[in-house]
Biopython code that builds the backbone (N, CA, C, O; Angstrom):
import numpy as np
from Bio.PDB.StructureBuilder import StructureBuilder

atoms = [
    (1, "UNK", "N", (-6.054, 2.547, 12.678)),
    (1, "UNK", "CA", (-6.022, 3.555, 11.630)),
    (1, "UNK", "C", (-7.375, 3.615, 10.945)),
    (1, "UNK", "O", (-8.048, 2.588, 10.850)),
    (2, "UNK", "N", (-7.745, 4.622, 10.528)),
    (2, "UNK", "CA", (-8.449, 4.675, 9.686)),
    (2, "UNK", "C", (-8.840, 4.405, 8.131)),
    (2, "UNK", "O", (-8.031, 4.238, 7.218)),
    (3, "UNK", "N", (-9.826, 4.401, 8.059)),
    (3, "UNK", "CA", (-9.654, 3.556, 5.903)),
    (3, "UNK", "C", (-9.735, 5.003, 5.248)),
    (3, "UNK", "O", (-10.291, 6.060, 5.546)),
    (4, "UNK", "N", (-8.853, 4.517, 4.134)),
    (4, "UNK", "CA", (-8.495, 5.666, 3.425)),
    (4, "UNK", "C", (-9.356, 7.196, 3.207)),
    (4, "UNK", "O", (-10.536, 7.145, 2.859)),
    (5, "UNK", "N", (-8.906, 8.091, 3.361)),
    (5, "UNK", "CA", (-9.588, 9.333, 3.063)),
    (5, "UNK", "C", (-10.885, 9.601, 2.195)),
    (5, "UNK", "O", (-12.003, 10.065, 2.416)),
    (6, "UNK", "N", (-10.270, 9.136, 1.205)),
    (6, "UNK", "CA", (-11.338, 9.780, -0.266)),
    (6, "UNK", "C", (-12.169, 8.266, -0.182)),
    (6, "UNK", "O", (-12.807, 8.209, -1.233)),
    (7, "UNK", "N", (-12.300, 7.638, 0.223)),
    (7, "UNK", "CA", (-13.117, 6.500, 0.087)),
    (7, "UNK", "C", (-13.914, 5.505, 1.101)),
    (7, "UNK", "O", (-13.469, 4.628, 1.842)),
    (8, "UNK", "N", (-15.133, 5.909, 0.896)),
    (8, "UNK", "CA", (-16.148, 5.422, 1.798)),
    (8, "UNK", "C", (-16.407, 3.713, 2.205)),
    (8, "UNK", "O", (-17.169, 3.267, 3.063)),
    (9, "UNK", "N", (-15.428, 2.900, 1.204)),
    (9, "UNK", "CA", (-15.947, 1.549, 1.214)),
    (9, "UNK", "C", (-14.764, 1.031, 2.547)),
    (9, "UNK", "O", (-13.832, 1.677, 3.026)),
    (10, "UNK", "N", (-15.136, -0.049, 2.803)),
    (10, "UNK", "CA", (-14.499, -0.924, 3.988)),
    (10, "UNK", "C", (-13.315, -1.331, 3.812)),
    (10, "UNK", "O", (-12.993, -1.306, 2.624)),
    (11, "UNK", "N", (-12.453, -1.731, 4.575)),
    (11, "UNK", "CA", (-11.191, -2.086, 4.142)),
    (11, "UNK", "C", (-11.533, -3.462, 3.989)),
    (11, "UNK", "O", (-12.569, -4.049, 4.301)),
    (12, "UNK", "N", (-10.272, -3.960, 3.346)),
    (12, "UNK", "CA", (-9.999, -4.982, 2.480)),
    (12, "UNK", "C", (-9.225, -5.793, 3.778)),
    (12, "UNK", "O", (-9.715, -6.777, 4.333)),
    (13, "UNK", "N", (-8.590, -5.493, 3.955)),
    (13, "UNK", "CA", (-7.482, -5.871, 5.221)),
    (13, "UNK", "C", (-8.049, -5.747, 6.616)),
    (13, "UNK", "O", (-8.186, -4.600, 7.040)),
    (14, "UNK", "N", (-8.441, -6.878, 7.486)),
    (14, "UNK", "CA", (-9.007, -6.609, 8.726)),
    (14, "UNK", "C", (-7.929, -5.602, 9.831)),
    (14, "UNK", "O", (-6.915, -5.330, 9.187)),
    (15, "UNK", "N", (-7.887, -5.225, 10.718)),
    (15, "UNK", "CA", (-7.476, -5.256, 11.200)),
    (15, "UNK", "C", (-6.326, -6.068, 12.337)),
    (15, "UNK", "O", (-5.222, -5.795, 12.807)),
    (16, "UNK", "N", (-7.385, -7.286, 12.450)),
    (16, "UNK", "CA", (-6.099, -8.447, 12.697)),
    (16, "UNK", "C", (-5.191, -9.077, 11.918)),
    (16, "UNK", "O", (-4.074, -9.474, 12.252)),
    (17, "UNK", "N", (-5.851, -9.166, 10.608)),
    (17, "UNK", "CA", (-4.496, -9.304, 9.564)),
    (17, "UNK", "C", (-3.399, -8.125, 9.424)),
    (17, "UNK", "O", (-2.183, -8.311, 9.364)),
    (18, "UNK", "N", (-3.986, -7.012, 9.388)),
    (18, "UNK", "CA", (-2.730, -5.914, 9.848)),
    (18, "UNK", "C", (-1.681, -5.850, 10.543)),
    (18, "UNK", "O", (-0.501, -5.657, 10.250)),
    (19, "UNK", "N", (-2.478, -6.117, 11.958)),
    (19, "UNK", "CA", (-1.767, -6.585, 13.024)),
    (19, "UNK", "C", (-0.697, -7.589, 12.594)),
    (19, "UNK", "O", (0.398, -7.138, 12.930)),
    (20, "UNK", "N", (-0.579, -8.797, 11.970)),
    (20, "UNK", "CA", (0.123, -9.931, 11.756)),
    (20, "UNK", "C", (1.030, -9.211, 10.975)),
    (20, "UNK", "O", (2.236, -9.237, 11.220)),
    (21, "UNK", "N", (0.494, -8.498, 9.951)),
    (21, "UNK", "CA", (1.415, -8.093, 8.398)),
    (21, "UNK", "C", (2.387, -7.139, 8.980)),
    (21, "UNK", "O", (3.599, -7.135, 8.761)),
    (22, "UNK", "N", (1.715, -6.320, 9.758)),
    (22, "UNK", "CA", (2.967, -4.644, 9.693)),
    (22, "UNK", "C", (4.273, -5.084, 10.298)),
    (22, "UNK", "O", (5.274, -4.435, 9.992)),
    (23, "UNK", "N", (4.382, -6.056, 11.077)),
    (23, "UNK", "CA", (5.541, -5.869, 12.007)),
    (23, "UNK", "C", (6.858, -6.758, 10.896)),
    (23, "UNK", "O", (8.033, -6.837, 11.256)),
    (24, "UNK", "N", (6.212, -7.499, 9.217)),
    (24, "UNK", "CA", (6.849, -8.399, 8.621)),
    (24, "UNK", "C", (7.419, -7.274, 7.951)),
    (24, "UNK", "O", (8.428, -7.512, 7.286)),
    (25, "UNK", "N", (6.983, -6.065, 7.980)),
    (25, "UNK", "CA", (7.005, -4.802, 6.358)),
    (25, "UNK", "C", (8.639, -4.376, 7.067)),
    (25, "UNK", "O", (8.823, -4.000, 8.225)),
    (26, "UNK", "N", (9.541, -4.537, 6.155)),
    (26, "UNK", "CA", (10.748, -3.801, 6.081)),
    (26, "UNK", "C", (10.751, -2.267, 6.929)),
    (26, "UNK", "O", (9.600, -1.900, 7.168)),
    (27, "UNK", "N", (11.718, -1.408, 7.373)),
    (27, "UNK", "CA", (11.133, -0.023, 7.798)),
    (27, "UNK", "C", (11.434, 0.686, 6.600)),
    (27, "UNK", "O", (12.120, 0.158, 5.725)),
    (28, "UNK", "N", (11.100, 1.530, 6.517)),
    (28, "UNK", "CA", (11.216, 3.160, 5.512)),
    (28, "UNK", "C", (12.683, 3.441, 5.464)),
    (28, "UNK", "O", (13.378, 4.052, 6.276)),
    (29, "UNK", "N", (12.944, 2.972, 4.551)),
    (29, "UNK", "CA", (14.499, 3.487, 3.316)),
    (29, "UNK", "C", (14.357, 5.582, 4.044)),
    (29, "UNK", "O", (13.450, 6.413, 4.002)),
    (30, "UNK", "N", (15.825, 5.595, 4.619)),
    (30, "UNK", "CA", (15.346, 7.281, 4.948)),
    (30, "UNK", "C", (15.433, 7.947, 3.640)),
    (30, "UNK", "O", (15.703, 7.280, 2.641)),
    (31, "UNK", "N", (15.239, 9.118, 3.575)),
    (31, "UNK", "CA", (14.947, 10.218, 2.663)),
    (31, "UNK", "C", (16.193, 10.184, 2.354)),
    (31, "UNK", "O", (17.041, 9.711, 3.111)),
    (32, "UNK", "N", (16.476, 10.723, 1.107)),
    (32, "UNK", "CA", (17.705, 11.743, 0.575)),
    (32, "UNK", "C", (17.753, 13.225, 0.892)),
    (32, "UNK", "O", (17.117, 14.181, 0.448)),
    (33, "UNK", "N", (18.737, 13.110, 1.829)),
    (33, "UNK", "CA", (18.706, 14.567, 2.477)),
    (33, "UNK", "C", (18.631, 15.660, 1.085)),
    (33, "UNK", "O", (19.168, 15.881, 0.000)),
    (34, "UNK", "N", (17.493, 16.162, 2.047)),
    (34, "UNK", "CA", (17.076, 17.511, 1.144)),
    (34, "UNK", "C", (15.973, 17.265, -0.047)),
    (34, "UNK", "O", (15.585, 18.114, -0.849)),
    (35, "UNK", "N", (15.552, 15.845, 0.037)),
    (35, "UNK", "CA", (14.676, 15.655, -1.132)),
    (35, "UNK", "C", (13.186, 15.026, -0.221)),
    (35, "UNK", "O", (13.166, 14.085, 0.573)),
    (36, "UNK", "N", (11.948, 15.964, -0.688)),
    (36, "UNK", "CA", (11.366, 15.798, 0.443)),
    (36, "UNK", "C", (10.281, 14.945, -0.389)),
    (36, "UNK", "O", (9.524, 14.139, 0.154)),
    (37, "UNK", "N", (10.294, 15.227, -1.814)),
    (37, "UNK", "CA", (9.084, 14.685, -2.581)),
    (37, "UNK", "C", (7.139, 14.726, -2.295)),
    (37, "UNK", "O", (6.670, 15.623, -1.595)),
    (38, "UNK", "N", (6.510, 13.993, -2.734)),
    (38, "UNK", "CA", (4.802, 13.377, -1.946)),
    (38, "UNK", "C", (4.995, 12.721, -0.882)),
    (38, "UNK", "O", (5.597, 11.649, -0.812)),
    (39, "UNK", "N", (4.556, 13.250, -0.092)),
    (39, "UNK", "CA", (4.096, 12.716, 1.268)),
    (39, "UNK", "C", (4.013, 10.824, 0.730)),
    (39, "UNK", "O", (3.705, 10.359, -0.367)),
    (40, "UNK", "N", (4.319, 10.292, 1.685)),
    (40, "UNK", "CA", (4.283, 8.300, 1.414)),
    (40, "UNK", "C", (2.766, 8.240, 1.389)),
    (40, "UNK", "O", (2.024, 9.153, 1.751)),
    (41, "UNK", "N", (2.368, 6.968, 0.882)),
    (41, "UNK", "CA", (1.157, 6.496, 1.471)),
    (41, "UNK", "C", (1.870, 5.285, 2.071)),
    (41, "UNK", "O", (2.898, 4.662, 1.801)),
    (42, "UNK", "N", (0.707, 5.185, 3.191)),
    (42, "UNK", "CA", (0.959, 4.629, 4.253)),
    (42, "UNK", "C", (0.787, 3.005, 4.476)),
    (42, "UNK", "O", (-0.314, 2.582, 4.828)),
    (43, "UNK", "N", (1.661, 2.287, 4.311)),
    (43, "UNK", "CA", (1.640, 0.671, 3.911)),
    (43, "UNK", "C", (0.807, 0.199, 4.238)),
    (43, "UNK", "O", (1.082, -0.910, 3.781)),
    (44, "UNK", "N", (-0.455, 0.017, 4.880)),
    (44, "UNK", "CA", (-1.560, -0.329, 5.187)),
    (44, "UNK", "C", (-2.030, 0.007, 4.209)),
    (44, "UNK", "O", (-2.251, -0.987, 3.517)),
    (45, "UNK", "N", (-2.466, 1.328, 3.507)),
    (45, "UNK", "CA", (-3.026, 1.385, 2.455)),
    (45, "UNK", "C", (-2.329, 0.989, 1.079)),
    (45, "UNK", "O", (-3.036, 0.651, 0.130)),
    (46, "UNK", "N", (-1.147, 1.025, 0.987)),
    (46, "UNK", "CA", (-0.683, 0.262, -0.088)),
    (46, "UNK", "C", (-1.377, -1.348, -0.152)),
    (46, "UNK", "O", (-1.989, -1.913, -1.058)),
    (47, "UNK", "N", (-1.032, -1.746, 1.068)),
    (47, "UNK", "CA", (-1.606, -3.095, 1.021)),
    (47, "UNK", "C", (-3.017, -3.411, 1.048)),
    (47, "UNK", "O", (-3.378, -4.588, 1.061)),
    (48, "UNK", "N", (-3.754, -2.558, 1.057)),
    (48, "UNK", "CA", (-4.849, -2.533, 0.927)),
    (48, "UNK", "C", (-4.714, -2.354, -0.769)),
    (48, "UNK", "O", (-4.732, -3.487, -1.252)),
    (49, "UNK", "N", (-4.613, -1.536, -1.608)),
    (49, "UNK", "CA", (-4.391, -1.581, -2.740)),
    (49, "UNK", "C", (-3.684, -2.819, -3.665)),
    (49, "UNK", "O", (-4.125, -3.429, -4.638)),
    (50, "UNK", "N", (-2.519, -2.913, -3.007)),
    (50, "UNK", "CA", (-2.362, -4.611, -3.653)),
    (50, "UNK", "C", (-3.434, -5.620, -3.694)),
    (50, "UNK", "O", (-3.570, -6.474, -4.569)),
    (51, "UNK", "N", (-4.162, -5.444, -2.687)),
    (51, "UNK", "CA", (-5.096, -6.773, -2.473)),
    (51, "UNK", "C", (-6.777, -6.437, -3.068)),
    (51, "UNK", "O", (-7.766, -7.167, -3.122)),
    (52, "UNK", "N", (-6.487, -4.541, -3.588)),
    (52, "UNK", "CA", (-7.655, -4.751, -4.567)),
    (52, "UNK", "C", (-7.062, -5.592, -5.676)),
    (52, "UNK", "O", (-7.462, -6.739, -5.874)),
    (53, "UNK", "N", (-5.982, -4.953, -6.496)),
    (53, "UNK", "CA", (-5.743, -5.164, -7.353)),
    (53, "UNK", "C", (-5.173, -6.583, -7.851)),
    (53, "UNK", "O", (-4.822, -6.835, -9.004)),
    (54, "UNK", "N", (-5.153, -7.444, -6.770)),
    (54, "UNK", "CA", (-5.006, -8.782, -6.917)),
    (54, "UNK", "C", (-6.426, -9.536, -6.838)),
    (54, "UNK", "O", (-6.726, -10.513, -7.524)),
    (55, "UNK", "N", (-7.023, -9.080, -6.140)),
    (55, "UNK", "CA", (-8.385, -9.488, -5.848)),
    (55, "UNK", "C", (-9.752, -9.484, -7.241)),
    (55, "UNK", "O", (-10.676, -10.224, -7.578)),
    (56, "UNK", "N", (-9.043, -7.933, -7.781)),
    (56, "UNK", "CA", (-10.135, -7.878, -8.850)),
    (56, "UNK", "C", (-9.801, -8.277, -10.494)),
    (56, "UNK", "O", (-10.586, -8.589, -11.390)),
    (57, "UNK", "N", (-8.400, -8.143, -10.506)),
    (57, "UNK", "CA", (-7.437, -8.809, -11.853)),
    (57, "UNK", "C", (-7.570, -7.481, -12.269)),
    (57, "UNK", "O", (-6.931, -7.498, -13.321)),
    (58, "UNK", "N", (-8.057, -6.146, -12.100)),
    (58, "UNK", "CA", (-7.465, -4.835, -12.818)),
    (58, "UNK", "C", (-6.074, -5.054, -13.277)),
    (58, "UNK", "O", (-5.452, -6.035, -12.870)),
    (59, "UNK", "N", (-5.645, -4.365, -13.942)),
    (59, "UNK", "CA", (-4.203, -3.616, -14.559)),
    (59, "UNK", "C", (-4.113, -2.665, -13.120)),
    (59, "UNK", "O", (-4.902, -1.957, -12.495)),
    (60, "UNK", "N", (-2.592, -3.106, -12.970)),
    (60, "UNK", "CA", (-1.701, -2.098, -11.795)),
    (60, "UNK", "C", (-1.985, -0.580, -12.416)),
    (60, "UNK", "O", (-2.478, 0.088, -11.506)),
    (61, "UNK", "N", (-1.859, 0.183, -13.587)),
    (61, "UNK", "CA", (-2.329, 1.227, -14.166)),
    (61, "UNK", "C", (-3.720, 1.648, -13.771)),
    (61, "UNK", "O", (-3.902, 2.865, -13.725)),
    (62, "UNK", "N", (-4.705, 0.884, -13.485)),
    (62, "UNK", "CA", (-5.981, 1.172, -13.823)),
    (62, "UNK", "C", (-6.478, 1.119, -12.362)),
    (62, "UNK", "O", (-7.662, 1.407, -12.189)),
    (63, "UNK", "N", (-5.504, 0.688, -10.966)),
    (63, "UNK", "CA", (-5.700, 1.421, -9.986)),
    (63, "UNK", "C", (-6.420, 2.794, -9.364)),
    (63, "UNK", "O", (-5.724, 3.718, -8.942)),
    (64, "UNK", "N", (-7.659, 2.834, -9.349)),
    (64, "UNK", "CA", (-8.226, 4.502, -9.174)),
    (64, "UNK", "C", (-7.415, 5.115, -7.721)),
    (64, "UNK", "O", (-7.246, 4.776, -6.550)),
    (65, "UNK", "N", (-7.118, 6.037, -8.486)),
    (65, "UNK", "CA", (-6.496, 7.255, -7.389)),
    (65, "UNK", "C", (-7.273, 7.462, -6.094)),
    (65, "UNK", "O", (-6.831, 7.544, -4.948)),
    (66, "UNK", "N", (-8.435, 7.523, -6.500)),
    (66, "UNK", "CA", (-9.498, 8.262, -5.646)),
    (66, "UNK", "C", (-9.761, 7.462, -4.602)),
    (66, "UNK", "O", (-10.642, 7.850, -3.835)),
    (67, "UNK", "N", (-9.210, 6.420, -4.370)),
    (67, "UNK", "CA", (-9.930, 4.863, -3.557)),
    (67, "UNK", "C", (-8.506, 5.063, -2.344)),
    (67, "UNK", "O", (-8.474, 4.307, -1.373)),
    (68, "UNK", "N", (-7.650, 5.890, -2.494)),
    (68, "UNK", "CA", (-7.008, 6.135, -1.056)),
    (68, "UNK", "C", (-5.724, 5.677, -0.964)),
    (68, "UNK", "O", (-4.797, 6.105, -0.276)),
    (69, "UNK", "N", (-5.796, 4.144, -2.247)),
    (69, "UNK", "CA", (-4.058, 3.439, -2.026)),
    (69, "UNK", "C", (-3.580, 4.048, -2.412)),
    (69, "UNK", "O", (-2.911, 3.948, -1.384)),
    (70, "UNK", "N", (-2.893, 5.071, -3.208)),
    (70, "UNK", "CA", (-1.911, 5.340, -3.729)),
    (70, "UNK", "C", (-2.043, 4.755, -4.933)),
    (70, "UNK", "O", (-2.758, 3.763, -5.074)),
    (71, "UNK", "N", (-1.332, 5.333, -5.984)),
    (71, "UNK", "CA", (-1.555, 4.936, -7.446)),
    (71, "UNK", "C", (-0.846, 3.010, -8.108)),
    (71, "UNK", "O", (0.128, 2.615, -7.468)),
    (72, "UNK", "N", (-1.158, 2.429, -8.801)),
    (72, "UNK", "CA", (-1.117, 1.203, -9.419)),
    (72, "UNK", "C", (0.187, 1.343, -9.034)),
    (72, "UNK", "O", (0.436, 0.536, -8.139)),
    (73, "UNK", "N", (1.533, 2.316, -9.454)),
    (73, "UNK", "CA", (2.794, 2.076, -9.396)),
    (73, "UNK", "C", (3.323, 2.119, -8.192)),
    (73, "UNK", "O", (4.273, 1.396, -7.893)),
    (74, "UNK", "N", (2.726, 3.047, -7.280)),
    (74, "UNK", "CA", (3.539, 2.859, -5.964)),
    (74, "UNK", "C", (2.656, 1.277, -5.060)),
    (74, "UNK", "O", (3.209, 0.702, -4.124)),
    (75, "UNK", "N", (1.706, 0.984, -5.439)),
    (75, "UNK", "CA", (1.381, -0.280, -5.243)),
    (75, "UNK", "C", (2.084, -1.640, -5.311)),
    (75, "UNK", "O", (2.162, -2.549, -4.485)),
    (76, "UNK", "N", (2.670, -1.469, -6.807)),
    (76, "UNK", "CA", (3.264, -2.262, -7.550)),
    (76, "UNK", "C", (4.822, -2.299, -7.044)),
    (76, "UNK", "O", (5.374, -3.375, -6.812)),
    (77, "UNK", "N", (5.383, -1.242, -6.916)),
    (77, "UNK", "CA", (6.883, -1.256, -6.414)),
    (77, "UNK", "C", (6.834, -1.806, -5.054)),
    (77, "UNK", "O", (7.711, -2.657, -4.901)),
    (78, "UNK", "N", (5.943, -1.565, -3.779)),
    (78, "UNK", "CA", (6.184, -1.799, -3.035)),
    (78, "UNK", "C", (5.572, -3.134, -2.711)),
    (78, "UNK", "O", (5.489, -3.372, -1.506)),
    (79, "UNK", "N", (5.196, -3.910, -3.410)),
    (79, "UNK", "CA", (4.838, -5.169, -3.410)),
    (79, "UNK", "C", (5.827, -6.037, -3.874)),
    (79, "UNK", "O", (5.694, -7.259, -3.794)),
    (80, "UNK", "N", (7.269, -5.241, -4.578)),
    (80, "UNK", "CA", (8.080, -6.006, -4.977)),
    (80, "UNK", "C", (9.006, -5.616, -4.478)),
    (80, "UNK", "O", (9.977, -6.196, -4.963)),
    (81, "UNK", "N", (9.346, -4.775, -3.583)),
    (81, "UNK", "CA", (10.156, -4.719, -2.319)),
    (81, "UNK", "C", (9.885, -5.297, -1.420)),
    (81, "UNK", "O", (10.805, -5.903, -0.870)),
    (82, "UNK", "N", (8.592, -5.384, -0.874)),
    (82, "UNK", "CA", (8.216, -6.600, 0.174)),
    (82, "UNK", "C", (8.625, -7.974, -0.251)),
    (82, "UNK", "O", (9.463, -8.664, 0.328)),
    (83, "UNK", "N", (8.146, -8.206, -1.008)),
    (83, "UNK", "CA", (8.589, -9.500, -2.054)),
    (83, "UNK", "C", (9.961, -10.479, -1.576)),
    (83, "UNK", "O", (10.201, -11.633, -1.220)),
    (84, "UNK", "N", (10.729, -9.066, -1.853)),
    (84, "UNK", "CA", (12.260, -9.520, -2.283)),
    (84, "UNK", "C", (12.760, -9.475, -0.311)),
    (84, "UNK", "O", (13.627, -10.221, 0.143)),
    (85, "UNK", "N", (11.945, -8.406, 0.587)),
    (85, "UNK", "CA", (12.505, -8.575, 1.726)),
    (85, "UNK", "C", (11.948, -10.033, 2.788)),
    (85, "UNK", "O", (12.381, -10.270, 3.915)),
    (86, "UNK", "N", (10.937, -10.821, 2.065)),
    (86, "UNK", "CA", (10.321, -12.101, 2.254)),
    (86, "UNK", "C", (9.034, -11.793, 2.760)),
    (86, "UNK", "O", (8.373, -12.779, 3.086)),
    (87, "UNK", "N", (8.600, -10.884, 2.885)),
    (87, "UNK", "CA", (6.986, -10.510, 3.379)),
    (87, "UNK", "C", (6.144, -11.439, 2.770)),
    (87, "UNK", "O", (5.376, -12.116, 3.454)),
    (88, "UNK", "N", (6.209, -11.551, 1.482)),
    (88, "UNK", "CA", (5.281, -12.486, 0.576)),
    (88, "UNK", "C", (5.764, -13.854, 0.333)),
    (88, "UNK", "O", (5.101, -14.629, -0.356)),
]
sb = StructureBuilder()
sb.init_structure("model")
sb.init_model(0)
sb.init_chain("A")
sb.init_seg("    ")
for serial, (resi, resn, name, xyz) in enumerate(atoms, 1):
    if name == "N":
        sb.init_residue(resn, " ", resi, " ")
    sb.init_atom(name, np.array(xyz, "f"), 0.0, 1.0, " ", f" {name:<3s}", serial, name[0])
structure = sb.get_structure()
């Protein structure tokens, strides 16, 4: 895959750690029929975002949009769904 859209810097997450992580990630809860919402971001980049935001001690809030993860909260939720499914 590629590193996030709007953002030129390197990923955080090698690729061989990817490799190890994705196959631990729970699958995708389906939709509620008929509710189509924002497009997901894509757990690679979430996890790429967790591991800024663990990495740099920011506030989950103060997550920049523009950097590709997805915002502090969808960061944050899905780090505590992984959590609870034993990923972490």
């Amino acid at each position: 895959m590629s590193s996030p859209a709007s953002s030129p810097s390197p990923r955080l997450i090698s690729d061989e750690l990817w490799a190890l992580v994705e196959p631990l990630i729970p699958p995708r809860r389906p939709a509620i029929h008929g509710r189509t919402g924002r497009p997901r971001t894509s757990d690679r980049d979430v996890l790429e975002g967790i591991a800024f935001v663990l990495s740099t001690g920011i506030g989950w809030a103060k997550l920049p949009t523009e950097l590709g993860y997805g915002s502090g909260w969808t960061c944050w939720r899905r780090m505590h769904e992984w959590a609870e499914a034993g990923v972490f």
